[in-house]
C-alpha positions in Angstrom: 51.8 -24.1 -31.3 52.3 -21.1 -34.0 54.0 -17.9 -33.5 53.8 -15.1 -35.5 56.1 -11.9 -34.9 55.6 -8.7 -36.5 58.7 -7.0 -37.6 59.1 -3.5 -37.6 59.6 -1.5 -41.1 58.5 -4.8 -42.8 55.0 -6.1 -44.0 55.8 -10.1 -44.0 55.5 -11.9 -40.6 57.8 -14.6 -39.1 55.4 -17.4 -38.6 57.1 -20.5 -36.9 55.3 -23.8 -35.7 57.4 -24.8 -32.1 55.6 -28.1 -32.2 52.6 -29.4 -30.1 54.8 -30.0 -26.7 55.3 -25.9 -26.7 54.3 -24.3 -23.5 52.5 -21.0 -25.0 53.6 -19.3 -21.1 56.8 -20.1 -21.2 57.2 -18.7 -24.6 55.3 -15.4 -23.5 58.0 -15.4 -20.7 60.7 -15.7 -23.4 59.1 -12.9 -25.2 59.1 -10.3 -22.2 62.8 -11.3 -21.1 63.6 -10.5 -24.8 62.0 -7.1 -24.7 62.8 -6.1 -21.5 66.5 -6.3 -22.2 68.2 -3.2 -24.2 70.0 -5.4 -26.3 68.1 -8.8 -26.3 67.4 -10.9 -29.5 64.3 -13.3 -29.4 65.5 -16.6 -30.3 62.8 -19.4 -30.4 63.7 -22.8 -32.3 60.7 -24.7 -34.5 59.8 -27.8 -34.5 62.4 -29.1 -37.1 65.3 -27.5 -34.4 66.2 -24.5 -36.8 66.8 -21.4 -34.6 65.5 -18.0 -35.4 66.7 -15.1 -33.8 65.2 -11.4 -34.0 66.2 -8.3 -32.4 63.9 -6.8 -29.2 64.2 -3.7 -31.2 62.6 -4.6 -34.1 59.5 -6.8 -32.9 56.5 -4.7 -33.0 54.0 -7.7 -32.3 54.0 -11.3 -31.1 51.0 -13.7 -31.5 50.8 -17.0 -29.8 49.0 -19.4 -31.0 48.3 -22.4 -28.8 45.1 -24.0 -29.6 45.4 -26.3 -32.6 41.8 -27.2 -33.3 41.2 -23.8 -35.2 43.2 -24.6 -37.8 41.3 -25.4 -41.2 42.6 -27.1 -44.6 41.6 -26.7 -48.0 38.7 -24.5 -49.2 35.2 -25.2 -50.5 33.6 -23.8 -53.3 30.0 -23.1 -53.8 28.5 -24.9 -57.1 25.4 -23.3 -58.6 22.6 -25.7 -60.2 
């Protein structure tokens, strides 16, 4: 599953992959605890166990993205004859 959060006063996105066994509710719930709180940080760990933390103040967006058979590799390129 990939998550992309939107950071406030920043154009790049934090895009993390929390692996396929991700529950995409129980990360929504993670989200609203975070921003609920006054002082809460989002922390969400990837598939490779790093840890990422960013502060409820700052998100401005959150996208889950649980379906995997969207995702499309490579390009193709139109040859004229």
């Amino acid at each position: 599953m990939d998550v992309r959060i939107g950071v406030t006063q920043t154009p790049k996105e934090i895009e993390m992959d929390l692996g396929d066994g991700a529950d995409a509710d129980a990360v929504a719930r993670q989200v609203e605890e975070a921003l609920g709180s006054e002082s809460g940080v989002l922390w969400l760990t990837d598939r490779r166990g790093r840890r990422v933390g960013v502060p409820a103040a700052k998100v401005a967006y959150v996208e889950i993205d649980a379906r995997q058979d969207n995702r499309k590799v490579g390009f193709g390129v139109a040859i004229p004859r």
